[in-house]
N, C-alpha and C positions, 0 to 999 in steps of 0.2 A: 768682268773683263776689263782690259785695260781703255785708257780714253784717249781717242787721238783727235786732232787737230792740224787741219796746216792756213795759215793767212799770208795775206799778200796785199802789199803795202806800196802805194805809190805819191802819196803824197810826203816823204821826206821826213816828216817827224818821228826819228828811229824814235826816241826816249817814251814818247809818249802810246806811240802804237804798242812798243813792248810793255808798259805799264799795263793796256789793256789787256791781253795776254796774258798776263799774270792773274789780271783777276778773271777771264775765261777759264786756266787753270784751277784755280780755287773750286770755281763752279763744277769742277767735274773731279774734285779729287774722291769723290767716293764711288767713282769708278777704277780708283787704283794710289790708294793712300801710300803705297811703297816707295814710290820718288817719284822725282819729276825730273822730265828733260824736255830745253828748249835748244834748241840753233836757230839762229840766221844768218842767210848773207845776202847780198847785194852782188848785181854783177858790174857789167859798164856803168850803168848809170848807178851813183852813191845813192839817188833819190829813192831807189825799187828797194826793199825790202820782201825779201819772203822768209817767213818762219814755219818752222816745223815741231809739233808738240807735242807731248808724251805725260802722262801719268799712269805711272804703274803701279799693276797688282799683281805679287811676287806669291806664286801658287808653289810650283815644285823646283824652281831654279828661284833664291832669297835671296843670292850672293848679288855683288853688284855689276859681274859681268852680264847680266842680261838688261843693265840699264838702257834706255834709252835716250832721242834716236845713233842708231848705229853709224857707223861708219866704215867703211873701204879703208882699207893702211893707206894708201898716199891720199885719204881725205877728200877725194871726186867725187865718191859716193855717197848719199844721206839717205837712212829709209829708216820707218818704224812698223812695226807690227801689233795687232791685235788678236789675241788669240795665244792658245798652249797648244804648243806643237806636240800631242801623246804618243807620237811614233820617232820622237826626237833620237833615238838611238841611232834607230834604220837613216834617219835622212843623214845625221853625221860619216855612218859607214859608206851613204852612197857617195858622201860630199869629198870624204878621204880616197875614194877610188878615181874619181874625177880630177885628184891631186887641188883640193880645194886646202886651203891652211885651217883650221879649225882652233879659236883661243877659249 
C-alpha cells in the first residue's frame, strides 16, 4: 500500500524542514516506489508550514491521474489516500448521480 505522511512545521526554516521530508520520503518509498507527492503551504503566519506526503504504489490505475495528494479545482482542497478503491466503478456511478465532475 501506498505511504502517507503529513508534518507540521513552526519554526520558519521552509528549506531545511523540506530537506527533511525528502529524506522521510526516501524512507518509505518501498511502500510505493510509483511517485511521489509533496505540497505545502503556510497560512497568515510565513513562519507555519504544513506539508502533506505521498508515495505511491500504482496497482490498477499506472496513469498519472491518480498521483498524489489531490486536489479541489479551485485548489482549497488537499487530501491523500491509502488504499485501492475495488468497487471504484460503483463509487464513480454514484459520484456522477450526485453531479460530482469525475477526471
Amino acid at each position: 500500500m501506498c505511504g502517507i505522511f503529513a508534518a507540521f512545521n513552526i519554526r520558519g526554516d521552509y528549506s531545511r524542514v523540506r530537506a527533511i521530508i525528502v529524506k522521510m520520503l526516501k524512507r518509505i518509498i518501498h511502500r510505493g516506489p510509483d511517485s511521489t507527492g509533496i505540497t505545502s503551504y503556510s497560512e497568515n503566519d510565513k513562519n507555519v508550514h504544513h506539508f502533506i506526503c505521498h508515495q505511491r504504489l500504482a496497482i490498477v490505475d499506472q496513469s498519472t491521474s491518480g498521483d498524489q495528494p489531490f486536489f479541489s479545482d479551485d485548489g482549497n482542497i488537499c487530501g491523500v489516500g491509502n488504499g485501492e478503491i475495488y468497487n471504484h466503478l460503483k463509487v464513480i456511478y454514484i459520484l456522477l448521480i450526485h453531479l460530482f465532475s469525475i477526471k
